[in-house]
N, C-alpha and C positions, 0 to 999 in steps of 0.2 A: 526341588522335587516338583514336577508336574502333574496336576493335576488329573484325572481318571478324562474330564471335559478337552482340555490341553490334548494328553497325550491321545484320545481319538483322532482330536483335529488331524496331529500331526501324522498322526498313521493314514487318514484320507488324504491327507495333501500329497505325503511319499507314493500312497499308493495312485494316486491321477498322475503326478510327475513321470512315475515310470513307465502305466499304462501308455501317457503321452510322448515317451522316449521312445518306447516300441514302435508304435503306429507310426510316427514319423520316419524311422529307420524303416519300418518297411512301404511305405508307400515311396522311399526314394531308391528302395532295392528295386520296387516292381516300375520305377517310371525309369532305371538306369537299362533294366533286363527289356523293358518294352521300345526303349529306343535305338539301343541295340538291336533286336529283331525285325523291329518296321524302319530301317532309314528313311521313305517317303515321308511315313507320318509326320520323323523327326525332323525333316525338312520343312515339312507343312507348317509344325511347332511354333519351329524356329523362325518362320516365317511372322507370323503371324504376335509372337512376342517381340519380333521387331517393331510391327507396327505399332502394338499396344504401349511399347516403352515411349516411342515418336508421339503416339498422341497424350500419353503422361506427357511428357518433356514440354508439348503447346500447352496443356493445361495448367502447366507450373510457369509457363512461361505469362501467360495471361494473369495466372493470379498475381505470379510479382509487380508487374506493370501495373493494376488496379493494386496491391500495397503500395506504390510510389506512388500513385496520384493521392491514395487518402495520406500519405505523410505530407507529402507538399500542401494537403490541404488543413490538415493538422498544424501546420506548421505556419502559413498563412494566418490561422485563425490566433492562433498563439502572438504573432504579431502583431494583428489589427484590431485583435478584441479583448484579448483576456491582458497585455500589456495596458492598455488604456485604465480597464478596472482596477488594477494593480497600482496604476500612478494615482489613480486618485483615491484609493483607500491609504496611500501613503499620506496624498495631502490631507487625510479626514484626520488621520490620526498624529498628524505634525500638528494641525489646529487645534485637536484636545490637547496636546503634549504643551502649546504653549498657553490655551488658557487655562488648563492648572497650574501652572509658573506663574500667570500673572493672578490668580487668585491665590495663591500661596503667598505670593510677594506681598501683596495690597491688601488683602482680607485675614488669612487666617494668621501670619507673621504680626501682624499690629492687636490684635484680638488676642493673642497668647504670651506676647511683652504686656498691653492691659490687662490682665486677668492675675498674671506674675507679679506686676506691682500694686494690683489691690490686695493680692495675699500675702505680699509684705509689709502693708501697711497695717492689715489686720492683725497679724502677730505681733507685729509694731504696738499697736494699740491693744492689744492681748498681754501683752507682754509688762505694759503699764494698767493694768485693770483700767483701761476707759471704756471700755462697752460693758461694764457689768453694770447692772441694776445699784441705785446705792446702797440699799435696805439687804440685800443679799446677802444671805452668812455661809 
């Protein structure tokens, strides 16, 4: 169910659709009825949207031409500047990749076998009351 706010909208929106249905149909009844009556004019028209399509046609033709120079330039730039940054953010992060391997290997792998076998020793010695106090009850 739509709301009282909705169902306005939609009745504005039907109602411009059709006002704009109308208008179009008749300003191409009154440009069909007008060129039929003045053929000169028609000619003139016709003329003259020839032109207008030819000088579109150069202006789409120019735009394309400056597209393909900024792609080639884009594309240049891709090559010689943003590939460079690229490799060497590779090498930045090959060189963290392998000094945490070698601090992993060398430091914290030998730090975590020592730390393993004082806490077996502890329990070792826990397990024998040799760390307790003697007098302790």
């Amino acid at each position: 169910m739509l709301s009282s706010e909705e169902l306005r909208k939609q009745r504005l929106l039907t109602l411009g659709l059709s006002v704009s249905a109308i208008l179009f149909v008749g300003l191409l009844v009154a440009a069909v009825w007008g060129m039929l009556a003045n053929p000169e004019f028609t000619a003139t028209l016709k003329d003259i949207t020839v032109i207008a399509v030819a000088v579109m046609l150069v202006l789409i033709a120019f735009t394309l031409v400056i597209l393909v120079i900024q792609l080639a330039r884009l594309a240049n730039m891709v090559q010689n500047e943003v590939r460079p940054l690229l490799d060497s953010a590779n090498d930045a992060v090959n060189t963290v990749r392998g000094t945490a391997e070698f601090l992993s290997e060398n430091l914290s792998e030998p730090v975590i076998k020592l730390n393993s076998y004082l806490s077996g020793v502890r329990k070792l010695l826990d397990t024998f009351d040799v760390l307790k106090k003697p007098f302790q009850k």
